[in-house]
C-alpha positions as CSV (number, residue, x, y, z in Angstrom):
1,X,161.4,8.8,-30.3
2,X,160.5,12.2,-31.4
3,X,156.9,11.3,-30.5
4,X,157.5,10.3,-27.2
5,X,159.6,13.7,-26.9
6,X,157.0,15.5,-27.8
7,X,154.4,13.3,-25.8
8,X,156.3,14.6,-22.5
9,X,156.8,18.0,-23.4
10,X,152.9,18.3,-23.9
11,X,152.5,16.4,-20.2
12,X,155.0,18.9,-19.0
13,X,152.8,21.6,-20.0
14,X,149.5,20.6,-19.5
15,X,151.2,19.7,-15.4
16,X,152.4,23.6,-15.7
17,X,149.0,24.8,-16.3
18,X,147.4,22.5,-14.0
19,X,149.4,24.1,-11.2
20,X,149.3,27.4,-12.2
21,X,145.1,26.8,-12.0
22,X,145.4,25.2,-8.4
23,X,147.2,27.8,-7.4
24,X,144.8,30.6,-8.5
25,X,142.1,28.7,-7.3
26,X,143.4,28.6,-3.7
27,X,144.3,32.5,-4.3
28,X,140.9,32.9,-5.0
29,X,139.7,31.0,-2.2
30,X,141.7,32.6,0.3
31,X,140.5,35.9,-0.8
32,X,137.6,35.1,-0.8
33,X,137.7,33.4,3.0
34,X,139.4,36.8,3.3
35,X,136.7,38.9,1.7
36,X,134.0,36.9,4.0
37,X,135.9,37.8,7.0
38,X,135.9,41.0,6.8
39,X,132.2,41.7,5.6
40,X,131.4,39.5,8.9
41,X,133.9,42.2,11.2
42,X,132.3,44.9,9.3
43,X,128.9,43.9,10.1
44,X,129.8,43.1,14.0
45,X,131.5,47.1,13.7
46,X,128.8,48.4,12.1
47,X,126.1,47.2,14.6
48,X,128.4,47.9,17.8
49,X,128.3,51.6,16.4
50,X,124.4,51.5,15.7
51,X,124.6,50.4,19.4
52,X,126.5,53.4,20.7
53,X,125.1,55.4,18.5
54,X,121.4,54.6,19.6
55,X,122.9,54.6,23.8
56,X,124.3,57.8,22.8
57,X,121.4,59.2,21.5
58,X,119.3,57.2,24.5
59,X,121.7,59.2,27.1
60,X,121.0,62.6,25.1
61,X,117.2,62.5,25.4
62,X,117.6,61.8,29.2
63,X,120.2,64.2,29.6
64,X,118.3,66.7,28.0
65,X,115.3,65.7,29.7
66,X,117.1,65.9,32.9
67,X,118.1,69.0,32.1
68,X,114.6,70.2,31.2
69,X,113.6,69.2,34.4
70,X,116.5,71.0,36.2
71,X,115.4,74.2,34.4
72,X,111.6,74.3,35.5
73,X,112.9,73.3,38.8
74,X,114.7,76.6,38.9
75,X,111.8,78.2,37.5
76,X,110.0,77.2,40.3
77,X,112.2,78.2,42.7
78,X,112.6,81.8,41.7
79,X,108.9,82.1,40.8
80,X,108.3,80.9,44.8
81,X,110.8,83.4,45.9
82,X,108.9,86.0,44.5
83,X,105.7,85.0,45.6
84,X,107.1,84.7,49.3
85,X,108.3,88.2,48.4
86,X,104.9,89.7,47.4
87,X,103.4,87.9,50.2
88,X,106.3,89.8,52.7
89,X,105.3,93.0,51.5
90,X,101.4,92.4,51.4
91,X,102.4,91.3,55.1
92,X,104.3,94.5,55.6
93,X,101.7,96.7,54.3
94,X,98.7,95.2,56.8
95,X,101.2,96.2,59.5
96,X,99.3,99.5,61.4
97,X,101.7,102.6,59.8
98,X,101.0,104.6,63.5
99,X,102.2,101.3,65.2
100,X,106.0,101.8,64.8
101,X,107.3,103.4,68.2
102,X,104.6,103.7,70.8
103,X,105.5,105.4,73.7
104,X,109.1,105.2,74.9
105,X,111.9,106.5,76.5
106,X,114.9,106.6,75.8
107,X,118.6,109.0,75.8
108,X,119.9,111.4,72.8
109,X,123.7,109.9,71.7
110,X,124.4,113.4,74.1
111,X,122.9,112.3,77.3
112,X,119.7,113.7,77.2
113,X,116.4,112.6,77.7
114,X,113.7,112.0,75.5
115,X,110.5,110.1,74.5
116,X,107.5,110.0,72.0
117,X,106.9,113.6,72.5
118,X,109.9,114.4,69.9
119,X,107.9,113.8,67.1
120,X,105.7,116.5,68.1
121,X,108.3,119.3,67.6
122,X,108.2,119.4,64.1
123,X,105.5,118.8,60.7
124,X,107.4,116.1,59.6
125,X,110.1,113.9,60.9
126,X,112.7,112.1,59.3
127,X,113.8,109.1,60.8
128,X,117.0,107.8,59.7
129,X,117.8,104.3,61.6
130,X,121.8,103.3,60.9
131,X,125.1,101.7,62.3
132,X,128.4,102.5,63.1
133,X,129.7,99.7,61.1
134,X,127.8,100.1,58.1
135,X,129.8,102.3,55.3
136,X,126.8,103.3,53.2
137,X,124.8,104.9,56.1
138,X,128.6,106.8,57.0
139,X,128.7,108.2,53.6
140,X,125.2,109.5,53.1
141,X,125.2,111.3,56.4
142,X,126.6,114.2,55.2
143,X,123.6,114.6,53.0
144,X,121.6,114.2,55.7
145,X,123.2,117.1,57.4
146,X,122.9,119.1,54.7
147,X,119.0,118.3,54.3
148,X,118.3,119.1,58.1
149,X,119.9,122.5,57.7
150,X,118.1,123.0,54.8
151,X,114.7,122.8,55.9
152,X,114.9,123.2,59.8
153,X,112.6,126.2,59.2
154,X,109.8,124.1,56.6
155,X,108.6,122.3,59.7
156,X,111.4,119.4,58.9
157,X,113.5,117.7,61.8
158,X,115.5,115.0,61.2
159,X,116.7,112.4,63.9
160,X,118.8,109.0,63.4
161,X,118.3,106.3,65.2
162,X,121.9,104.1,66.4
163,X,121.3,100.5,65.8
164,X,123.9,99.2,67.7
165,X,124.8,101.8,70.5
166,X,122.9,101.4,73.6
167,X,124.4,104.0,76.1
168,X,125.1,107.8,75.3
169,X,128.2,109.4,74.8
170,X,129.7,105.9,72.5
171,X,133.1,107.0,71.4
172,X,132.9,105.9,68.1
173,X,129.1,107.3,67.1
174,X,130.6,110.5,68.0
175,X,133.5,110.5,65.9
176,X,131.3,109.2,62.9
177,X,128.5,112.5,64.2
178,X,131.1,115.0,64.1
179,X,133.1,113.9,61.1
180,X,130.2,113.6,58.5
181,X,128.6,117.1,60.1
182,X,125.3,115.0,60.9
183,X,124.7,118.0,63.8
184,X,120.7,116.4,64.0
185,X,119.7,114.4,67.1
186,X,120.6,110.6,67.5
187,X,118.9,108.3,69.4
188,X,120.7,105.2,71.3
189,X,118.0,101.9,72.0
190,X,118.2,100.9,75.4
191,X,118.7,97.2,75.8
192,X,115.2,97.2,76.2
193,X,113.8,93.9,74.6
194,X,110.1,95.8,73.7
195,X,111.9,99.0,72.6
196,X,114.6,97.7,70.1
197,X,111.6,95.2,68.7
198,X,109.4,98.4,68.0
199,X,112.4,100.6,66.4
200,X,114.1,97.7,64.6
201,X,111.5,95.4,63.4
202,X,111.1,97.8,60.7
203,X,114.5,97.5,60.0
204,X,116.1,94.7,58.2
205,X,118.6,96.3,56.8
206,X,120.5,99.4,57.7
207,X,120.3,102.3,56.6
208,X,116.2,102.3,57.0
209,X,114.4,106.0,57.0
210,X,110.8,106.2,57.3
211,X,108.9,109.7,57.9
212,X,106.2,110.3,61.3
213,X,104.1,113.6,61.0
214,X,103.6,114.9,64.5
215,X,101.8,112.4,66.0
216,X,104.1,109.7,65.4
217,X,102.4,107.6,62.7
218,X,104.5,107.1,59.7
219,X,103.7,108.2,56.5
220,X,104.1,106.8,53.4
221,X,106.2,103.9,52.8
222,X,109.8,102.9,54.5
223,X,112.8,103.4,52.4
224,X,115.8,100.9,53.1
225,X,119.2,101.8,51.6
226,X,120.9,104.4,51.2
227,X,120.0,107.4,49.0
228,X,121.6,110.6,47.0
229,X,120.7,113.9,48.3
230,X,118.6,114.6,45.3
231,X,116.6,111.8,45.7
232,X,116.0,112.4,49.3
233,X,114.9,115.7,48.2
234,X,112.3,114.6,45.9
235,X,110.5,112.4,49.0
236,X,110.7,115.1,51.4
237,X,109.1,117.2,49.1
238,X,106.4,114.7,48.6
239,X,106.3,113.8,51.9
240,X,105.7,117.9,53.4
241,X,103.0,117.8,50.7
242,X,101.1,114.9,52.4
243,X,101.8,116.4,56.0
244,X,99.9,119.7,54.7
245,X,97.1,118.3,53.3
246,X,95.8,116.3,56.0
């Protein structure tokens, strides 16, 4: 009896451990399953970001490339805008200097007369060409006036030129006259088609001043923009000089 006893106690045990084995093993398994299942979803991550990583750096070479090429295409660009500037100017300077007014006729912003034959009063003529809607050409005038005083008795006249008054005695080129103390002669342009082309084409912007010696060809180069009186100084200094050498 005690045999037997002991006999089932000893199955009892050895069932215990049995289970207790099963159940680790399955533990095991199902960590292991586990395990497996994620190494696999790790690898699938791990090459979807290789992917995006290798698209991303794909779509950074041809941005940059893109870019690149949107850089030397500016480059270009601004290089050809300054060769069609240098080929303006070379154009400009194989324009005939003595070919700027020709013979004319035409009325002072006072009513009187006039034609090519001004130019002959005086050494050197400055020739001032401006707007009554521009501001800059307004607020160097002055200046102007001051200069024309100043060296009326060098052989110095000046005369501006009224780019968009075609008919004396305008109300508003008056004012602007007599305000800024710009006591020289001023020309109007007849809406004469050949006229304003020979006056203006000079002229793209406004103010424009270039400088005629007696016979009416310009000297030295054409000045657009305004200027200080100093500077203006300086080139009617140079420009007397050339006058009295020739």
């Amino acid at each position: 009896m005690r045999k037997r006893r002991q006999y089932w106690m000893a199955m009892a045990v050895t069932a215990v451990v049995a289970a207790g084995v099963l159940a680790g093993c399955g533990d095991k398994e199902d960590e292991g399953g586990k395990v497996e299942t994620q190494t696999e979803e790790s690898a699938k991550s791990q090459k979807e970001e290789s992917v995006a990583s290798g698209s991303a750096a794909g779509e950074s070479a041809e941005t940059k490339e893109m870019q690149e090429g949107k850089d030397d295409s500016q480059g270009e660009g601004q290089k050809a805008d300054v060769e069609s500037g240098s080929q303006d100017e070379d154009a400009g300077d194989a324009v005939e200097k003595n070919d700027v007014f020709g013979e004319f006729q035409t009325k002072t912003l006072d009513g009187e007369d006039v034609d090519q034959e001004l130019f002959g009063k005086s050494v050197l003529t400055m020739v001032n060409i401006w707007g009554t809607f521009c501001g800059p050409c307004i607020r160097e005038m002055p200046d102007l006036g001051e200069l024309s005083r100043e060296y009326a008795d060098k052989g110095f006249q000046m005369v501006g030129i009224i780019s968009d008054v075609s008919q004396p005695e305008d109300e508003t080129a008056l004012e602007i006259v007599e305000s800024t103390k710009a006591d020289y002669t001023h020309l109007v342009i007849p809406k004469d088609a050949n006229m304003q082309y020979r006056i203006l084409k000079n002229a793209q912007v406004v103010p424009t001043t270039i400088f005629l010696d007696k016979n009416g060809n310009q000297i030295g180069d054409t000045y657009p923009g305004a200027k200080s009186k100093k500077q203006w100084t300086a080139i009617i200094d140079e420009m007397l000089g050339k006058v009295s050498n020739e």
